[in-house]
C-alpha positions as CSV (number, residue, x, y, z in Angstrom):
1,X,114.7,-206.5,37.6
2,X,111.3,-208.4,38.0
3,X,111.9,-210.9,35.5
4,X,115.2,-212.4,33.1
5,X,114.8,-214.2,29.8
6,X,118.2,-215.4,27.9
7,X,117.4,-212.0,25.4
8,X,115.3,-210.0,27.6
9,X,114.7,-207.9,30.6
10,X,111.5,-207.3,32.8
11,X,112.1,-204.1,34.7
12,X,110.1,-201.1,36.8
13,X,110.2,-197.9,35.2
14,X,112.8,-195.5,36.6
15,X,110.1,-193.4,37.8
16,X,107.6,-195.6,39.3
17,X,105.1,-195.7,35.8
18,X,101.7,-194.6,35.3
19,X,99.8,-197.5,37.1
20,X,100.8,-199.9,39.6
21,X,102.5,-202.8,38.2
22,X,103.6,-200.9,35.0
23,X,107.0,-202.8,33.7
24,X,109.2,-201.9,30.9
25,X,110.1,-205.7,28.5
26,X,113.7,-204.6,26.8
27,X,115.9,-207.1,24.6
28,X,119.3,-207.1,25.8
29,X,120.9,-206.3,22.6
30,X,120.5,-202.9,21.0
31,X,117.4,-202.3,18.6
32,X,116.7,-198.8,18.5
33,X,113.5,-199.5,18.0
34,X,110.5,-202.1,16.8
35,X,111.1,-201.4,13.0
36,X,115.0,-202.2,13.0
37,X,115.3,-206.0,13.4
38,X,112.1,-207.5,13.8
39,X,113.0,-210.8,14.8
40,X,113.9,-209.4,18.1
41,X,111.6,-207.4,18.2
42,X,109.1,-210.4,17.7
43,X,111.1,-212.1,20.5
44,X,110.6,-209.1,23.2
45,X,106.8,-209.0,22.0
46,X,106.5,-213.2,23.0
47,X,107.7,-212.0,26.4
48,X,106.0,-209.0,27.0
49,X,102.6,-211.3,25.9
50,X,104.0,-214.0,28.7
51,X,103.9,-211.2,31.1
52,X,100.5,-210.1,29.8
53,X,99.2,-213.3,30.5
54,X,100.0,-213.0,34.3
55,X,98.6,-209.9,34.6
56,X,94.7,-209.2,33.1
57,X,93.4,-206.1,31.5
58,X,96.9,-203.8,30.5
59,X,97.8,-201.7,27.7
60,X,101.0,-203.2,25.5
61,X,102.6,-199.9,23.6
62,X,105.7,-198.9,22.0
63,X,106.9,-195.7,19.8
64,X,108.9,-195.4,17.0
65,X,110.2,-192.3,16.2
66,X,110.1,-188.7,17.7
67,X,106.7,-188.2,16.1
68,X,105.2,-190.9,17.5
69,X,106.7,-190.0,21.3
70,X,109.9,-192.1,21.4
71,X,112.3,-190.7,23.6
72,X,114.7,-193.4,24.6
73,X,116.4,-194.8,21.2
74,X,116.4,-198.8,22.2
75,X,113.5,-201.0,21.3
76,X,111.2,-201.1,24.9
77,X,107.5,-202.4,25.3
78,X,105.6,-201.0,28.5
79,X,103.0,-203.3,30.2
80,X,101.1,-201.3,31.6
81,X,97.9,-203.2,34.1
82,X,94.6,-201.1,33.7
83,X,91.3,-200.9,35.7
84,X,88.5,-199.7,35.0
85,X,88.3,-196.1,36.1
86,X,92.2,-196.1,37.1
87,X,91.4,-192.6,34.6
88,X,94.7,-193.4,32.6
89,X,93.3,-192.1,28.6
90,X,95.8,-192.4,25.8
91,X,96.6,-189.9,23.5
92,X,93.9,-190.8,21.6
93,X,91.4,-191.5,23.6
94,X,88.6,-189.2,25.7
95,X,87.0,-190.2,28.8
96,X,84.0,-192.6,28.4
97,X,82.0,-195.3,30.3
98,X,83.9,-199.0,29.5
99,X,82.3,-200.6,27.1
100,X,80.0,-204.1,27.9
């Protein structure tokens, strides 16, 4: 555990994440996901942007639903730092030069 709020949890991803520094912000009550109560989902989202704050450029993401590539059924937001050229693309995204 990296960091520990009254309602919610800074961690490492089991697996080490995609960048250095990636951390998973989870509320410590069950919300399957960002949809079901929104108030604590609101509440993980202030702490996630603390942690944001700390941390410069980073991707903030979170899935609902199979469709949109949930796979873990409680409400989690990943911080993910980013650097230019770390080569890291989201789904949506292709490889291009960063934008000035």
């Amino acid at each position: 555990m990296l960091r520990e709020w009254p309602e919610t949890l800074a961690i490492r991803p089991r697996h080490g994440g995609v960048t250095d520094g990636h951390l998973l912000i989870i509320p410590k009550v069950h919300v399957a996901d960002v949809a079901e109560d929104p108030p604590v989902s609101a509440t993980t989202m202030l702490r996630a942007a603390e942690l944001a704050a700390e941390t410069g450029d980073c991707n903030v993401i979170t899935s609902r639903g199979p469709s949109a590539t949930q796979t873990v059924r409680h409400l989690h937001l990943h911080l993910v730092p980013r650097a230019d050229g770390d080569g890291l693309l989201l789904p949506w995204t292709t490889a291009r030069p960063a934008e000035r």
